[in-house]
C-alpha positions as CSV (number, residue, x, y, z in Angstrom):
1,X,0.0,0.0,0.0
2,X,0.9,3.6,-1.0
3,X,2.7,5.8,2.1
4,X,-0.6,7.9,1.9
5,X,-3.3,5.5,1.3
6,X,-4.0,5.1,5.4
7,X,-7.1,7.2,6.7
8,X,-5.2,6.7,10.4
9,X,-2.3,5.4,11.7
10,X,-2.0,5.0,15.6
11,X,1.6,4.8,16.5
12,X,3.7,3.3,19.4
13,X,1.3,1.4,21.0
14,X,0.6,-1.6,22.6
15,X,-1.7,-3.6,20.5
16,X,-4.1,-6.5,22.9
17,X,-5.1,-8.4,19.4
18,X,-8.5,-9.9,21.4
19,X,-7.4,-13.3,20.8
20,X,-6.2,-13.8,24.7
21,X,-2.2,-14.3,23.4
22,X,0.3,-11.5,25.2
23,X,0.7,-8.1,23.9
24,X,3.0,-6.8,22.2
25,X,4.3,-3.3,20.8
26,X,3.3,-2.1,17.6
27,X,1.5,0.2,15.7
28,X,-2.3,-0.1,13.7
29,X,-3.2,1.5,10.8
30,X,-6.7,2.3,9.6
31,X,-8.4,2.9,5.6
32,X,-12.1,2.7,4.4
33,X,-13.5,1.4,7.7
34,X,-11.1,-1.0,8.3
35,X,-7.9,-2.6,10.0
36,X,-5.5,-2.2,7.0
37,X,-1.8,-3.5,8.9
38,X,-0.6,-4.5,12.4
39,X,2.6,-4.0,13.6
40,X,5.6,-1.9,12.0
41,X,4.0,0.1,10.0
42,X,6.1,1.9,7.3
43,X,3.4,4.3,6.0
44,X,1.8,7.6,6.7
45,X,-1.7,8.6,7.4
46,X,-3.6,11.3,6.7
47,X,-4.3,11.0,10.8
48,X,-1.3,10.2,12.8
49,X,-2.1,9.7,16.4
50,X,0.8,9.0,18.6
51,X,-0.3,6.2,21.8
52,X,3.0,6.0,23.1
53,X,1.9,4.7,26.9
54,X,-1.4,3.4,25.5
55,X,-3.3,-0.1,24.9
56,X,-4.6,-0.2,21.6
57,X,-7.3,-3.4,21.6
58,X,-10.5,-4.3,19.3
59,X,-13.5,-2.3,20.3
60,X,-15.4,-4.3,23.3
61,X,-18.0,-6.2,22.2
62,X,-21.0,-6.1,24.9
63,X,-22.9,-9.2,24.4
64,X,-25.7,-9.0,26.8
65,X,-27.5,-5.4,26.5
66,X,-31.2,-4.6,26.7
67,X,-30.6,-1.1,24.1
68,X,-33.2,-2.4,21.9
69,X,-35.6,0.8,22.5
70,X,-33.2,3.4,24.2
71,X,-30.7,3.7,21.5
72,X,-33.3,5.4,19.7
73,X,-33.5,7.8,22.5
74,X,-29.7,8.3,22.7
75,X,-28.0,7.1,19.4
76,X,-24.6,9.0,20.5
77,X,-24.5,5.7,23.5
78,X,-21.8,8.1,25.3
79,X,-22.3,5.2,28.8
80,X,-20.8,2.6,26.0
81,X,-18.5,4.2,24.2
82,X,-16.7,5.8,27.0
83,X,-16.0,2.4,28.0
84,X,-14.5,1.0,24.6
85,X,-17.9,-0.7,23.7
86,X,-18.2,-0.7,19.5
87,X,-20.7,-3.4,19.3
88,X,-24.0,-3.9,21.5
89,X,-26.2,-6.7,21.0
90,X,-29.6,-6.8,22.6
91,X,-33.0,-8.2,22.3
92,X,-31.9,-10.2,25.6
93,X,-33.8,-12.1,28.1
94,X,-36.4,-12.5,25.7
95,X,-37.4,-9.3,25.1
96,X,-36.3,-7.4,22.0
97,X,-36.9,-4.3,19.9
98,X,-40.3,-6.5,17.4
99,X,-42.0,-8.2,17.0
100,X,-44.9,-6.3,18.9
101,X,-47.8,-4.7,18.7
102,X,-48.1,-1.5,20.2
103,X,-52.2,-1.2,20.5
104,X,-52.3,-4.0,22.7
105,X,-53.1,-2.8,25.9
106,X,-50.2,-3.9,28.0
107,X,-47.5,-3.4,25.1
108,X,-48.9,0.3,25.0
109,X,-48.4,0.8,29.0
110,X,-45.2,-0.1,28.5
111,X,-44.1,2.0,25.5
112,X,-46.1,5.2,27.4
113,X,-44.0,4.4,31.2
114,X,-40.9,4.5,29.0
115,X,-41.9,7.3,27.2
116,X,-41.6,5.0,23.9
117,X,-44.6,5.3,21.9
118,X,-43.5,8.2,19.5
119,X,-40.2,6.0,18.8
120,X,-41.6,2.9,18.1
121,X,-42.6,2.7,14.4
122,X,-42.3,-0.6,13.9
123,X,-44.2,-4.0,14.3
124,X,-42.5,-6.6,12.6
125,X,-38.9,-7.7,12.9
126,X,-38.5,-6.5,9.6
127,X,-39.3,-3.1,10.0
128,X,-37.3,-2.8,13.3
129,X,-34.3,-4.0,11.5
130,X,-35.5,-1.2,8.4
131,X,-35.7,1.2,11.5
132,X,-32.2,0.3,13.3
133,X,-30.3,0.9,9.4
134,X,-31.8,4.5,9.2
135,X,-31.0,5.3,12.6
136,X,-27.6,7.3,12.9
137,X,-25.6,6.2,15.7
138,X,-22.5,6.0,17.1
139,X,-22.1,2.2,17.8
140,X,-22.9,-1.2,15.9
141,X,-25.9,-2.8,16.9
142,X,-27.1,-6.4,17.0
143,X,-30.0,-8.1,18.2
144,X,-31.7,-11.2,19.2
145,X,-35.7,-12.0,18.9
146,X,-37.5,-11.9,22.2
147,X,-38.7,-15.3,23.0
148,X,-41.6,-13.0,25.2
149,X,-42.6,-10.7,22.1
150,X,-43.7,-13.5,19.7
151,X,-45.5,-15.1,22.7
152,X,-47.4,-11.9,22.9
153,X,-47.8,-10.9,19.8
154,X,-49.8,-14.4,19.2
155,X,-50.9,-15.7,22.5
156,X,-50.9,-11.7,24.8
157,X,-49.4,-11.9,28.3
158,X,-52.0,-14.6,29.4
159,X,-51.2,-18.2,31.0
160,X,-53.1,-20.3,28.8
161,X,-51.1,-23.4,26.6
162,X,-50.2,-22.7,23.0
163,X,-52.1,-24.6,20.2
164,X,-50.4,-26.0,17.1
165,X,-51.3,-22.8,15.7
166,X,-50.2,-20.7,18.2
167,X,-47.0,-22.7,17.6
168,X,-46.6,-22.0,13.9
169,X,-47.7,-18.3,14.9
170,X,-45.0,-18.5,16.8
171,X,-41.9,-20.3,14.8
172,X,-43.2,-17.9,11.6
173,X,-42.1,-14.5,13.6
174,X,-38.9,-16.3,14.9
175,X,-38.4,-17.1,11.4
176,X,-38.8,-14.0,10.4
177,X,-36.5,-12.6,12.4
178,X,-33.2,-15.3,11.9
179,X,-33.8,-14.2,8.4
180,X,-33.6,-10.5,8.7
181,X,-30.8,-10.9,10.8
182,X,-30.9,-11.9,14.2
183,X,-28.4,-14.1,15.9
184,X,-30.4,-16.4,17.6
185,X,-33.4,-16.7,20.0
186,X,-33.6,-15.5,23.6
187,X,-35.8,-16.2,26.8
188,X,-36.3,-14.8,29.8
189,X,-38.0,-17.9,31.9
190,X,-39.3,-15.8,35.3
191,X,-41.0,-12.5,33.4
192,X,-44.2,-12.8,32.2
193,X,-45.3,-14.4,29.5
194,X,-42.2,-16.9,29.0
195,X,-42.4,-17.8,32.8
196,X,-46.0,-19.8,31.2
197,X,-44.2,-21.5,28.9
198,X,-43.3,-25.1,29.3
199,X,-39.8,-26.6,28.2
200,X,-41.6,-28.2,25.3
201,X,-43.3,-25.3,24.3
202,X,-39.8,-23.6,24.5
203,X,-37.7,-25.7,22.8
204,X,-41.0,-26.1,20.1
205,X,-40.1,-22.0,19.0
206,X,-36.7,-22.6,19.4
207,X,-36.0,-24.9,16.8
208,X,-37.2,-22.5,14.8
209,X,-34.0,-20.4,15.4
210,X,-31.9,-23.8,15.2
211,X,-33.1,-24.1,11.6
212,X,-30.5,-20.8,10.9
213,X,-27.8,-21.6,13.6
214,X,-27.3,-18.9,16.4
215,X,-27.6,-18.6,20.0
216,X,-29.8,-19.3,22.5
217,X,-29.7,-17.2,25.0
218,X,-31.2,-17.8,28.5
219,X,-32.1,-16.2,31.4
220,X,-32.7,-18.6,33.2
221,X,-35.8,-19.8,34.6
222,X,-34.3,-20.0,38.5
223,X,-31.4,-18.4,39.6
224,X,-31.5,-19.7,42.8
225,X,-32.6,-22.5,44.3
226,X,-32.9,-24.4,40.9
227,X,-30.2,-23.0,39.2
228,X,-29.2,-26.6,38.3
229,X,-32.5,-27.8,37.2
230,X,-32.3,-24.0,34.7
231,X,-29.1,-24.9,33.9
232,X,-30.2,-28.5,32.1
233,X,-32.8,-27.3,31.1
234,X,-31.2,-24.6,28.8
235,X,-28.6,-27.3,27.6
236,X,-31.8,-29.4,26.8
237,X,-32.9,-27.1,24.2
238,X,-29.4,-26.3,22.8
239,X,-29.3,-30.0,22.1
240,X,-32.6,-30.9,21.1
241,X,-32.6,-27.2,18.9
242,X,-29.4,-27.5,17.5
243,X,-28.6,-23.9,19.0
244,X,-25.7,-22.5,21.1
245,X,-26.6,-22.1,24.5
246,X,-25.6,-18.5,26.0
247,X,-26.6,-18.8,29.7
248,X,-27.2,-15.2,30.5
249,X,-25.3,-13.2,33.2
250,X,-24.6,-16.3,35.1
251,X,-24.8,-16.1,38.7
252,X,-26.5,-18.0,42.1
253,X,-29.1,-15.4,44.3
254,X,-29.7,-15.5,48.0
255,X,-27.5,-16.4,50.4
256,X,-28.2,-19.8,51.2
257,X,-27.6,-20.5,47.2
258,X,-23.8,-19.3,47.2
259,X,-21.4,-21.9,45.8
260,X,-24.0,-23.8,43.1
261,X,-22.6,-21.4,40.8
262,X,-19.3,-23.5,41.1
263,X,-21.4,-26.9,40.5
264,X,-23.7,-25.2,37.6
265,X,-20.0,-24.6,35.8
266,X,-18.6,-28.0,36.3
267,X,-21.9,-29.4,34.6
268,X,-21.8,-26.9,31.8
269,X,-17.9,-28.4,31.3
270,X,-19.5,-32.3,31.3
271,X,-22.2,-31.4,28.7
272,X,-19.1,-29.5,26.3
273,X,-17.3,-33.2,26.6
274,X,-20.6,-34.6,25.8
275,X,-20.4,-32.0,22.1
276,X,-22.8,-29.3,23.8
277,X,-21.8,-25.9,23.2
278,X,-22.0,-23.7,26.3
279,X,-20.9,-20.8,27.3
280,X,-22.2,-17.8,29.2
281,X,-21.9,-13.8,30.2
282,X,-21.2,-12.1,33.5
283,X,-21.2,-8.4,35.0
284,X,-18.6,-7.6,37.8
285,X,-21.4,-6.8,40.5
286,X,-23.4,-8.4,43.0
287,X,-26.5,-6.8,42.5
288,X,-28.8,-7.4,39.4
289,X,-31.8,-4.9,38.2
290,X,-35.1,-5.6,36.7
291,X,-38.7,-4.5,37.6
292,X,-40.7,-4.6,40.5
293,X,-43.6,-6.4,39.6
294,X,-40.5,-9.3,38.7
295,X,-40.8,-9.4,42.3
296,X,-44.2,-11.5,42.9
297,X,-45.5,-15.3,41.6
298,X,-46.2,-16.0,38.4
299,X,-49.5,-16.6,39.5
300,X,-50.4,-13.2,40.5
301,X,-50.1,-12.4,36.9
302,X,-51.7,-14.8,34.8
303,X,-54.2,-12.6,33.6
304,X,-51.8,-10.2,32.6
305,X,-51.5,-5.9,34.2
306,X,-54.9,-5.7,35.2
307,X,-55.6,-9.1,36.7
308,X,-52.9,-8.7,38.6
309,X,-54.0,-5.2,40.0
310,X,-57.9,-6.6,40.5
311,X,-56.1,-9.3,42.9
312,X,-54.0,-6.5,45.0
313,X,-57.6,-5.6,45.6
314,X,-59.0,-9.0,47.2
315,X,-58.3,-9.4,51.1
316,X,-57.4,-12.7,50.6
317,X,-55.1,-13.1,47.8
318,X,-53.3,-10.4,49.5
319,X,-52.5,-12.1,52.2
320,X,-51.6,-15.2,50.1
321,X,-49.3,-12.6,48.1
322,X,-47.7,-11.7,51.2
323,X,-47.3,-15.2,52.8
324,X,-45.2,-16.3,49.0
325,X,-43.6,-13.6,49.0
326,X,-41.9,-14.5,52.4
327,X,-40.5,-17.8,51.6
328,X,-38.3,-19.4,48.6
329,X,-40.3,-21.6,46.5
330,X,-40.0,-24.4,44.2
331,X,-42.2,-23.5,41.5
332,X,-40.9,-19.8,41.1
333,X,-38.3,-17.5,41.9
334,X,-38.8,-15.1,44.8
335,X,-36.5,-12.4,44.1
336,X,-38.0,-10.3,46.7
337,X,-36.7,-13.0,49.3
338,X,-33.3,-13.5,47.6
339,X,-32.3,-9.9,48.3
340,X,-34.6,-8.7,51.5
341,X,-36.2,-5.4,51.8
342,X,-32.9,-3.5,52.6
343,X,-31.6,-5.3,49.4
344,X,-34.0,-4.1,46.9
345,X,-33.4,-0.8,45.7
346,X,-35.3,1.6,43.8
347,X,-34.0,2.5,40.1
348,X,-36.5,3.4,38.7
349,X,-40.3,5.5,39.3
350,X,-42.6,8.0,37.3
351,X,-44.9,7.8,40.4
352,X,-41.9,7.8,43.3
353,X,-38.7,10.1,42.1
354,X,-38.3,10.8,45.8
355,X,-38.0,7.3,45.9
356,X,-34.8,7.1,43.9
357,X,-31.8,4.9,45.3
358,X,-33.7,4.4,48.3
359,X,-34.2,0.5,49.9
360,X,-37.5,-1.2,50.2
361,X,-37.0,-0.8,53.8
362,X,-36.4,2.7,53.9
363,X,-39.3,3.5,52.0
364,X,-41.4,1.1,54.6
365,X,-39.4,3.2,57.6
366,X,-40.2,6.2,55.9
367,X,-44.6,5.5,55.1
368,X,-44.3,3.7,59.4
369,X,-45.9,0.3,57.6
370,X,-45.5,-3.0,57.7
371,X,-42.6,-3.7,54.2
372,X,-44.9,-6.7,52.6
373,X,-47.6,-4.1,52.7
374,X,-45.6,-1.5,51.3
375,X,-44.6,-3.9,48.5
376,X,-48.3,-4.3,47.6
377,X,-48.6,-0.5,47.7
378,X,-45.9,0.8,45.6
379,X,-46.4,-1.8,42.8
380,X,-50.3,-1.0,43.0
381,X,-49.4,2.7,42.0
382,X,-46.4,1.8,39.6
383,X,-46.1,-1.2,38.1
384,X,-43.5,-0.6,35.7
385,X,-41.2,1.0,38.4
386,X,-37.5,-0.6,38.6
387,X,-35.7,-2.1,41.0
388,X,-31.9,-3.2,42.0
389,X,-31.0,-6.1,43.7
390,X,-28.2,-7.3,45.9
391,X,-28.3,-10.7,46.2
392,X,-25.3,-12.3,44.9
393,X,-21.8,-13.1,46.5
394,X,-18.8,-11.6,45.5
395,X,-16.9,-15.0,45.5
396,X,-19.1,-16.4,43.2
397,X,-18.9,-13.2,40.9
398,X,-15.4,-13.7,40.6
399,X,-15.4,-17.3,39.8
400,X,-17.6,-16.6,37.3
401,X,-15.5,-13.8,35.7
402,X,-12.1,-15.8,36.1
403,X,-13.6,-18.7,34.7
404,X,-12.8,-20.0,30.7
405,X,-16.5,-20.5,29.8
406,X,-17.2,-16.5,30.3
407,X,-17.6,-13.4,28.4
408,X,-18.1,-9.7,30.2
409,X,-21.6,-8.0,29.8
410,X,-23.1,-5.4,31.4
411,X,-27.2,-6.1,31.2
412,X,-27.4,-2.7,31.2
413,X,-28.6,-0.4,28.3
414,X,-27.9,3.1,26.6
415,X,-29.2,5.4,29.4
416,X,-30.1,8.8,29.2
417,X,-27.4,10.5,31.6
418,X,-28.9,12.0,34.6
419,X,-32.4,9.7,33.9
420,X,-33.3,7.6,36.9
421,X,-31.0,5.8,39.1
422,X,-29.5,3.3,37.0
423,X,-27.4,0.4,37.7
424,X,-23.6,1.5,37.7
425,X,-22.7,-1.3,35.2
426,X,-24.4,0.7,32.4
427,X,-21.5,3.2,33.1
428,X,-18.8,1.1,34.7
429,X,-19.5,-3.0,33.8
430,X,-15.8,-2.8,31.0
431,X,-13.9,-0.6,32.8
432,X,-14.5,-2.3,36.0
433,X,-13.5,-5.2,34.6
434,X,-10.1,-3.9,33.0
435,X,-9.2,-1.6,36.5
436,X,-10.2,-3.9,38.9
437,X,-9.9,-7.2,38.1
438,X,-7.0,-7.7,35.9
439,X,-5.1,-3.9,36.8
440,X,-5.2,-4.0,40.5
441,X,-6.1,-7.6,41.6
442,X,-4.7,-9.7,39.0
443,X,-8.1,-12.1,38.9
444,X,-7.1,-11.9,34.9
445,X,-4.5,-11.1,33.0
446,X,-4.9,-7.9,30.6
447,X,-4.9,-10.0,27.6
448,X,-7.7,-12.4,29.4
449,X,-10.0,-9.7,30.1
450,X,-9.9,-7.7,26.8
451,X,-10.4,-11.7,25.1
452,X,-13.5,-11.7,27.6
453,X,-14.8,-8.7,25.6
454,X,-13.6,-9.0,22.1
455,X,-12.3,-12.2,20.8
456,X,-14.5,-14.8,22.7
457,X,-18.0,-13.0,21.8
458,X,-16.9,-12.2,18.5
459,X,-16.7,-16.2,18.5
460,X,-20.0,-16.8,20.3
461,X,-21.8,-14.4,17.5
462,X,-20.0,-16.2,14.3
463,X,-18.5,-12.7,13.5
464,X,-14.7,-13.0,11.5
465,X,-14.2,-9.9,10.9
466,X,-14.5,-7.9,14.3
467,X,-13.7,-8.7,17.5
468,X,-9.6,-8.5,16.7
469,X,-6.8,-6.4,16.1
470,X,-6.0,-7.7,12.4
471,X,-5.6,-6.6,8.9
472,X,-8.8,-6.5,7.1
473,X,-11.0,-7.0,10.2
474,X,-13.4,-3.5,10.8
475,X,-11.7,-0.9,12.7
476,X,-14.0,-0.9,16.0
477,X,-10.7,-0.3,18.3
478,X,-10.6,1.1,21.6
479,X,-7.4,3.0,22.9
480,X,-6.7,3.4,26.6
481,X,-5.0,4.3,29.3
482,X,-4.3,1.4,31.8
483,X,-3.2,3.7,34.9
484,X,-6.0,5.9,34.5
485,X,-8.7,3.7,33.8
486,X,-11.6,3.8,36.7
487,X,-15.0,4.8,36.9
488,X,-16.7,7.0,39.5
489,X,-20.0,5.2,38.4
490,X,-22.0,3.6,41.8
491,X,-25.3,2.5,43.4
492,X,-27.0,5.6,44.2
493,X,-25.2,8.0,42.4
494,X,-24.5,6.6,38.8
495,X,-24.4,9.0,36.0
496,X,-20.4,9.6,35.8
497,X,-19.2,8.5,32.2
498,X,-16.1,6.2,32.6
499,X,-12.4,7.2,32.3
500,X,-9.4,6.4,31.0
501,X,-10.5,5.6,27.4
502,X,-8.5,7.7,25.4
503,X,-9.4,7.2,21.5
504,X,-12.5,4.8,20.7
505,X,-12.9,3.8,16.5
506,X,-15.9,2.4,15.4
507,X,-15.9,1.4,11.9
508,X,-12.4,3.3,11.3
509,X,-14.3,6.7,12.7
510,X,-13.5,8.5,16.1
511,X,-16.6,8.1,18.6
512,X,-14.1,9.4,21.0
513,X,-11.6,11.6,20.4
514,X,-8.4,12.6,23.4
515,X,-11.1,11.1,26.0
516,X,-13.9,13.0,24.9
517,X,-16.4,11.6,22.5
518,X,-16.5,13.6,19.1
519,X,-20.7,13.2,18.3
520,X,-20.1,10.9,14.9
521,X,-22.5,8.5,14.3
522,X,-20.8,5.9,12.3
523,X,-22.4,2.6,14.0
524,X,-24.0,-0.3,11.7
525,X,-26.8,-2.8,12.3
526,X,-24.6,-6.4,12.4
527,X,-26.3,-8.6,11.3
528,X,-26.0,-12.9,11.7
529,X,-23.3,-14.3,8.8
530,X,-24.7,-15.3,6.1
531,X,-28.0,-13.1,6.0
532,X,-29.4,-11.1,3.3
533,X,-29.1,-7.4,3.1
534,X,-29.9,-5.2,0.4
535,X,-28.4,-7.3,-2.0
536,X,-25.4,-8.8,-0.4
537,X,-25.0,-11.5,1.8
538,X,-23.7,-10.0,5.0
539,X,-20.0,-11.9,6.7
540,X,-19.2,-12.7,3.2
């Protein structure tokens, strides 16, 4: 190549390649969008950008994000791409971007709480996908179909058993959406409606999917005391679907559940012996997030929002409500229980902003009541209000992280800075990762975290040409400063962008400039190998 054919050159470096082998110096130049030569580079650029001092490592690839509506809200991303993150993929835990139909009732409750209903546009899977390519923004997007939207688009948020038709319904939306691009199917097995569903009706949809290839992707259906039983069960329908299983930000909750993570990894080992491919995703926190009406049995909610808020008016179901909700259970998982009232923390609230960052306790200090009343209460007046929960052990967390079979995520989403009280790992969940665990503590090497975040998911996904630090991959590439790497990012007071990242490329353009990100929009919709697109067969 001509001295003057590179776009960018960054110099004096040293390059992490993603691939989990040792660094080494070198330099990286950059034309048309992607990685033109590693190493000694003999050429000029029409950018030169000296990172003597500096990491220079593939873009981070964040495998387990829930962006599928906000990144129309906030296409810049600035909580990822502060951290390095190029590449989001979403529609997890069986919920994703389509299919839906927004004039069914509960749908539209949703879309109004979130302040939604003028962005969606969209039905189909189709015309979500149509909508993501028009949509400027400043990091690649991927997605998964929601193994709870095609559920409700042909069955609504009801209880009752699928019929053959329902089935095919069902499979046809899935199909629909492997073939516009989506890598694979998700579930979320405790939110309503997946937490209805069978394993047959489950693996049923899922083949589906397995017809294409891709991932399953599972949140489990018990985290706790059946984490075991979840855990077969998801390898179940990897087998029977012919999918790759992606257990979802792996983890044990409560207390008395601390150390089955450790067994849950051993078995996912015996099934890979057995030709089973499992792997799975974990944030570096102990606390997970999700909504408060998560919080109470699956039978509370069979008959869908207002059901539920008819039985929060009967005497005696309350007190049946109040008597589950005090207890673990075999049939369901009580989240409430795993964390306790001073573990549950509100996020999120339209009804309660005083309530902000403040613990299901405090709030039943601050109203003099009884908490399980309080419970009832607040999710009477807001059902889609959020909560965090700390639940998990810290041990566990890092065995998880340290262990082969793992990937970093964040199950966070593009936020809105200064919206809410949001989860620190939307702001913090990579850099965490590369300050705490492999810069201070050691739990990884350097070269094993940014693998964690860049080679390994680029692996899971079937993508070859991101992912890596190598000629004629796409330039996603993130550039930072180990020493100064940190974010300020905690529970209760979250919106602090991360720091450290010095220069972040996403598709050979600056998102972030001399730490500061520079408002280009140069993000794509990625879309499974092998799937039409206008034309051309995408990974080919």
């Amino acid at each position: 190549m001509n001295e003057s054919t590179f776009d960018i050159v960054l110099r004096n470096g040293t390059v992490i390649d993603g691939t989990g082998t040792p660094s080494r110096p070198g330099d990286v130049a950059v034309s048309r969008g992607r990685i033109a030569a590693v190493g000694r580079v003999t050429g000029r650029g029409k950018v030169e950008v000296d990172c003597r001092g500096l990491f220079i490592a593939p873009g981070f690839i964040d495998i387990h994000s829930h962006s599928d509506f906000t990144i129309f809200r906030e296409p810049r991303a600035v909580n990822y791409v502060a951290q390095g993150v190029t590449l989001i993929v979403s529609g997890n835990c069986g919920t994703s971007g389509a299919p839906l139909d927004p004039e069914d009732p509960e749908t539209a409750a949703l879309l109004t709480t979130h302040d939604l209903r003028e962005v969606v546009t969209w039905s189909t899977f189709v015309e979500y996908m149509e909508a993501l390519d028009r949509l400027p923004k400043a990091v690649n997007v991927a997605t998964l179909v929601g193994f709870g939207n095609v559920r409700a688009v042909v069955m609504g948020y009801g209880a009752s058993r699928p019929s053959r038709a329902d089935l095919e319904a069902m499979k046809g939306h899935v199909r629909e959406a492997m073939e516009a691009g989506a890598f694979g199917l998700s579930t979320g097995l405790i939110y309503v409606p997946q937490v209805f569903a069978g394993f047959e009706e489950v693996l049923e949809v899922a083949k589906a999917a397995g017809d294409y290839g891709g991932l399953y992707a599972t949140h489990l259906r018990n985290e706790s005391e059946r984490l075991i039983d979840a855990v077969i069960e998801a390898v179940r329908v990897g087998q029977a679907s012919g999918l790759r299983v992606q257990i979802s930000h792996h983890k044990v909750a409560g207390r008395r559940n601390w150390g089955l993570v450790r067994t849950a990894l051993e078995l996912e080992e015996y099934y890979r012996r057995l030709g089973v491919e499992v792997t799975c995703d974990v944030y570096p926190y102990t606390a997970g997030a999700t909504g408060l009406s998560a919080l109470f049995p699956s039978w509370t909610q069979r008959r869908g929002r207002e059901g539920f808020l008819r039985l929060l008016q009967d005497p005696e179901a309350r007190e049946r409500i109040k008597a589950d909700l005090s207890r673990p259970s075999p049939d369901w998982e009580n989240l409430l229980y795993n964390g306790g009232f001073e573990g549950v923390v509100f996020s999120h609230s339209k009804v309660f902003p005083e309530y902000l960052g403040l613990s299901l306790a405090e709030v039943a200090r601050r109203r003099a009541k009884d908490p399980l009343e309080v419970v009832l209460e607040l999710v009477a007046e807001d059902f889609d209000a959020g909560v965090i929960i700390h639940s998990m052990s810290d041990d566990d967390m890092r065995y998880v992280l340290r262990h082969r079979l793992s990937m970093v995520a964040d199950d966070g989403s593009v936020v809105r800075p200064g919206e809410g009280c949001p989860h620190p790992r939307a702001y913090g969940a990579f850099t965490r990762v590369l300050a705490t665990y492999a810069r201070d503590e050691g739990l990884l090497t350097l070269e094993e975290a940014v693998h964690k975040m860049t080679g390994l998911p680029a692996w899971k996904l079937g993508l070859e040409d991101r992912g890596l630090v190598r000629a004629g991959v796409k330039a996603d590439l993130a550039v930072f400063d180990l020493w100064r790497l940190g974010s300020a990012s905690e529970f209760g007071d979250p919106h602090h962008l991360a720091e450290g990242m010095v220069h972040v490329l996403v598709n050979g353009d600056f998102v972030v400039r001399d730490g500061r990100p520079t408002g280009e929009m140069p993000g794509e919709v990625v879309r499974r190998p092998g799937t039409w697109n206008g034309g051309c067969r995408d990974g080919l």
